[in-house]
TIKOLPA-598342 format. One line per field, with one value per residue: residue number from 1; residue in three letters; chain; x, y, z of N, C-alpha, C, O in turn. Coordinates in steps of 0.02 Angstrom, whole numbers, plus 32768, in hexadecimal, padded with zeros to 4 digits. Layout:
<recs>
num: (NUM:...)
residuo: (ALA:...)
cadena: (A:...)
n.px: (X:...)
n.py: (Y:...)
n.pz: (Z:...)
ca.px: (X:...)
ca.py: (Y:...)
ca.pz: (Z:...)
c.px: (X:...)
c.py: (Y:...)
c.pz: (Z:...)
o.px: (X:...)
o.py: (Y:...)
o.pz: (Z:...)
</recs>
This chain:
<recs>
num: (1:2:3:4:5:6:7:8:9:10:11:12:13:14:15:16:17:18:19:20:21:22:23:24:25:26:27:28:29:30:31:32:33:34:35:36:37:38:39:40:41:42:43:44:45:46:47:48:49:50:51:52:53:54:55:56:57:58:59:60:61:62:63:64:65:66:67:68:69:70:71:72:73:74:75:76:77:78:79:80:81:82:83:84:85:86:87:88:89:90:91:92:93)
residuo: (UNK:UNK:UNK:UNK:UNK:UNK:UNK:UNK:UNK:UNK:UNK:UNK:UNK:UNK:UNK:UNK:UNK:UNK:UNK:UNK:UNK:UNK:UNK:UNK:UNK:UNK:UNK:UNK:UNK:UNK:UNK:UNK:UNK:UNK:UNK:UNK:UNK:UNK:UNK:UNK:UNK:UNK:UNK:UNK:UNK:UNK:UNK:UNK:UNK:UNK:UNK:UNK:UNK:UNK:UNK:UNK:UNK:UNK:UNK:UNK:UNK:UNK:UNK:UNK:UNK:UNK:UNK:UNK:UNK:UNK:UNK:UNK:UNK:UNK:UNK:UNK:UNK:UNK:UNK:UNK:UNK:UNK:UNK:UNK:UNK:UNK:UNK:UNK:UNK:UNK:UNK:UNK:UNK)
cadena: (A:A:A:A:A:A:A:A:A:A:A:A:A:A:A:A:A:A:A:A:A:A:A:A:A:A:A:A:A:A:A:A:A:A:A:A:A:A:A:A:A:A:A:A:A:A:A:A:A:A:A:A:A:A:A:A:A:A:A:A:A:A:A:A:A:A:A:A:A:A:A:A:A:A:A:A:A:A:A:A:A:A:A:A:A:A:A:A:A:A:A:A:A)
n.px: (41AA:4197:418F:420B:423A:41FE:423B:42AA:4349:4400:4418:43BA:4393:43AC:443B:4466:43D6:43A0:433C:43B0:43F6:4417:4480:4447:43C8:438D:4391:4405:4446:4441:4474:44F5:4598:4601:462C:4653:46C5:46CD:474F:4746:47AD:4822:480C:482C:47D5:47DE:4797:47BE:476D:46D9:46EC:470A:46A9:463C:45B0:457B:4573:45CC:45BF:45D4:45C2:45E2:4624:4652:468B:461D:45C8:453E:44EA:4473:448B:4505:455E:45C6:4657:46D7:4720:471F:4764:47D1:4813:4839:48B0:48E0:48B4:482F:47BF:4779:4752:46C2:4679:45DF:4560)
n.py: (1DD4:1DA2:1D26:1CE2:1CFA:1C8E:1C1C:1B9A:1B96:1BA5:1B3B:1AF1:1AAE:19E9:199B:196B:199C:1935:18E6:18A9:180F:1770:16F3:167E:1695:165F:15DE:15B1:1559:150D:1518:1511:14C9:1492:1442:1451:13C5:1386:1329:12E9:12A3:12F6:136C:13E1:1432:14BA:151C:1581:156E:159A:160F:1661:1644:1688:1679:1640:15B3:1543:14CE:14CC:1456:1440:13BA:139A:13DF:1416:1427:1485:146F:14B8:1530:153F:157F:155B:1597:1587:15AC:1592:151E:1545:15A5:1542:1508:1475:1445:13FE:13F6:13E0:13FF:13C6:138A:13B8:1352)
n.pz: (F39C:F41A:F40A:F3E9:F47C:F4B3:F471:F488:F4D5:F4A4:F51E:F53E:F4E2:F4B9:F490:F3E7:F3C4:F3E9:F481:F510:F508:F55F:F510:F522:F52A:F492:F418:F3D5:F39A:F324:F2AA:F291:F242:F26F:F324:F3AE:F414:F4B3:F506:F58B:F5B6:F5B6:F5DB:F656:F693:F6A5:F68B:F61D:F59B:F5A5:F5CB:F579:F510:F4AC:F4A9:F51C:F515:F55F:F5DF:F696:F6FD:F76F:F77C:F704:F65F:F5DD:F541:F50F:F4A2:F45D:F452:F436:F3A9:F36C:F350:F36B:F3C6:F452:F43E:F406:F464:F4DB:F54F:F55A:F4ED:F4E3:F4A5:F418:F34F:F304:F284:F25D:F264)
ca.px: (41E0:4186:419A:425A:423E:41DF:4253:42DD:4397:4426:4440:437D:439C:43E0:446D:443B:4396:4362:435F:43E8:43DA:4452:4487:4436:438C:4395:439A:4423:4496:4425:4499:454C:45C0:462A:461A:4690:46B0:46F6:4772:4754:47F2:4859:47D9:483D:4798:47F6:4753:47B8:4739:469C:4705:4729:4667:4608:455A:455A:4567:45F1:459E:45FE:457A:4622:4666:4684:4672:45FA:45B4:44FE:44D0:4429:44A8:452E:4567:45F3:4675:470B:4743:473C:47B4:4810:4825:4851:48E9:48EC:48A1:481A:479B:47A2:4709:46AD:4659:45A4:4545)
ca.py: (1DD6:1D73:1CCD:1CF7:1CEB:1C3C:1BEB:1B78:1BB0:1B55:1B0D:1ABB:1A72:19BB:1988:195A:19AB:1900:18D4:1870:17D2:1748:16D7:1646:168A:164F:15A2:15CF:152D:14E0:1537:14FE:14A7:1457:1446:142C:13B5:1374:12FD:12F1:128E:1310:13AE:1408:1459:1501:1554:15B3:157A:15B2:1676:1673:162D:16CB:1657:1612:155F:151F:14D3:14A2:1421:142C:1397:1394:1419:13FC:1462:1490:147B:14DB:1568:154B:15A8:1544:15D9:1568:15EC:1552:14E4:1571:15B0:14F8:1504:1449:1431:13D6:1416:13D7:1430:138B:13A9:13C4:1312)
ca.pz: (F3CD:F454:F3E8:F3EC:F4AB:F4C3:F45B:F4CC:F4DA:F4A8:F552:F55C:F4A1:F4B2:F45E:F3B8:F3B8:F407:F4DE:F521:F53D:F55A:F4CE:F52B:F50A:F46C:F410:F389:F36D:F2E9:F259:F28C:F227:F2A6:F350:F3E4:F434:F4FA:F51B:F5D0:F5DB:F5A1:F5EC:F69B:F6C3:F6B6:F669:F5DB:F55D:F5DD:F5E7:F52F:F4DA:F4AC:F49F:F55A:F515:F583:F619:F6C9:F746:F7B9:F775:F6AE:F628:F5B0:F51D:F510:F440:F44B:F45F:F409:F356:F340:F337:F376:F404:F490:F412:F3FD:F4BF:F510:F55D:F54B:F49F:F4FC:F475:F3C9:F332:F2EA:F252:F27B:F236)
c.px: (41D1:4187:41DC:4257:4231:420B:4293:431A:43BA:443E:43F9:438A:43C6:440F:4457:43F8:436C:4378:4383:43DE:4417:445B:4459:43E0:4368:43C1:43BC:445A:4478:4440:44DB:455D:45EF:4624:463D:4674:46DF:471A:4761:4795:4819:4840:47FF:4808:47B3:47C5:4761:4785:470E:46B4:46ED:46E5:4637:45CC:4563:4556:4590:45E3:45CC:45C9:45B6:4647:4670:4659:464D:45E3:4559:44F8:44A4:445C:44D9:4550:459E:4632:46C8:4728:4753:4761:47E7:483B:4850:4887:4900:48CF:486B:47CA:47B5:4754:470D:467C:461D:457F:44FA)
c.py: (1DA8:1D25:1CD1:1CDE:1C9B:1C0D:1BCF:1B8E:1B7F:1B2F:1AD9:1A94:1A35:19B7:1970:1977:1971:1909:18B2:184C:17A7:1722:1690:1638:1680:1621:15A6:15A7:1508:14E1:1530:14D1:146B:146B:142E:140E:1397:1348:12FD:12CA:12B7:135C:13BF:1422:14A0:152D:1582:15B5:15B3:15F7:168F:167A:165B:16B4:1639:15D1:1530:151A:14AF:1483:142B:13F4:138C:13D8:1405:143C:1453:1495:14A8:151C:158A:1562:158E:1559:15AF:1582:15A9:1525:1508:159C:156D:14FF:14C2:1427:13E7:13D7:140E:13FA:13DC:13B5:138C:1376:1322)
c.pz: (F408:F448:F401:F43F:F4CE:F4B1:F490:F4AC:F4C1:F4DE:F560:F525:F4AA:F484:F420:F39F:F3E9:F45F:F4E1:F53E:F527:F51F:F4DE:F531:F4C2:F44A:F3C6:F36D:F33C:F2BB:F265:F252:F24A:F2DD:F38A:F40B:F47C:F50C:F553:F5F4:F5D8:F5D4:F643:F6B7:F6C7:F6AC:F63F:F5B2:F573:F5CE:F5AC:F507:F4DF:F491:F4E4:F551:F51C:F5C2:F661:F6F6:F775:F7BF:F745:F690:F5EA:F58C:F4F7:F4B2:F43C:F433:F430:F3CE:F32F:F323:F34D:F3BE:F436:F476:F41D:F441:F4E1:F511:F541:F520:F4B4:F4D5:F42E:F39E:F312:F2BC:F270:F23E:F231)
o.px: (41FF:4180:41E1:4273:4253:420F:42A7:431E:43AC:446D:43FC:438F:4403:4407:441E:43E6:4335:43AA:4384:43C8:443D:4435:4448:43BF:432F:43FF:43A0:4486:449C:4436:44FF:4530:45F9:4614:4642:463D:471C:46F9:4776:47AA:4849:486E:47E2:4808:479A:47C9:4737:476A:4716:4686:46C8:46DE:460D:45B1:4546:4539:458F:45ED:45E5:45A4:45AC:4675:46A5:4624:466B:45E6:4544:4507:44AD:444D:44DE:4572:45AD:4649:46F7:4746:478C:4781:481C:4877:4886:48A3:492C:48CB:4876:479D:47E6:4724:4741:4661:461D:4587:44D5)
o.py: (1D8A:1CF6:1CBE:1CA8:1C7B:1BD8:1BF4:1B97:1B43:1B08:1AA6:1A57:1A3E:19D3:1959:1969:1976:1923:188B:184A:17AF:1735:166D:1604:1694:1626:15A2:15B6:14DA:14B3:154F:14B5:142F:14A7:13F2:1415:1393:132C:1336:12CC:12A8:137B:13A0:142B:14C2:1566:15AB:15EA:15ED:161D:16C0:16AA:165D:16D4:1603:15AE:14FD:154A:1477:14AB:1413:13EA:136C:13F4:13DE:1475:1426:14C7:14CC:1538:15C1:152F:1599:153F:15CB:155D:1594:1500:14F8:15AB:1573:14FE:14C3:13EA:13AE:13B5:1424:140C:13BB:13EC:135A:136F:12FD)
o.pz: (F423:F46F:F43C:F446:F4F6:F4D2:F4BC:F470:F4C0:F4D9:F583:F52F:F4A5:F44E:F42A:F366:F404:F477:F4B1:F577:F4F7:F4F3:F4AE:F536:F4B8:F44C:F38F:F345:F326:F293:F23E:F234:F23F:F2E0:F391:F425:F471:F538:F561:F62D:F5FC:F5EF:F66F:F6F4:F6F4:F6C4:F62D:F5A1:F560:F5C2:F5A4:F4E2:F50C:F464:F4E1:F57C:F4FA:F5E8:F659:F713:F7AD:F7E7:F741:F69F:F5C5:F5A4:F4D4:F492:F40A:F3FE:F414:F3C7:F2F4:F2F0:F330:F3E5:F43F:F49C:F437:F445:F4FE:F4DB:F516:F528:F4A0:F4EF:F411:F3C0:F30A:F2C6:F294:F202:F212)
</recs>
């Protein structure tokens, strides 16, 4: 019965079983297929992609949007967000 006690609750157990960590501690665009990419002529700076990219690999410096590869998975979501279709998927070479 005192094992029963030691063991952690479901509120200390992370999600998964594993800790949480951001997506950007980990180097996970090596396995894409295609890979977006930025017009900056066409790019408003609105930061939909940036809201939308559940890997962190849409980066703003404060003056263009760029997309971080290490990161990337390749899932389309920032093609598919752009208000102004400023995001096209390039097949991964």
């Amino acid at each position: 019965m005192s094992e029963d006690l030691a063991k952690p609750g479901w509120k200390q157990i992370p999600i998964a079983g594993v800790p949480f960590k951001k997506a950007t501690e980990y180097h996970t665009g090596d396995w894409r297929t295609f890979k977006p990419v930025i017009d900056q002529s066409k790019c408003t700076k609105c930061l939909t992609c940036w809201i939308f990219c559940p890997d962190d690999s849409i980066v703003w410096d404060g003056n263009t949007v760029q997309v971080d590869y290490r990161y990337c998975k390749g899932c389309g979501i920032c093609a598919e967000m752009c208000p102004v279709k400023a995001i096209t998927m390039v097949k991964e070479e």
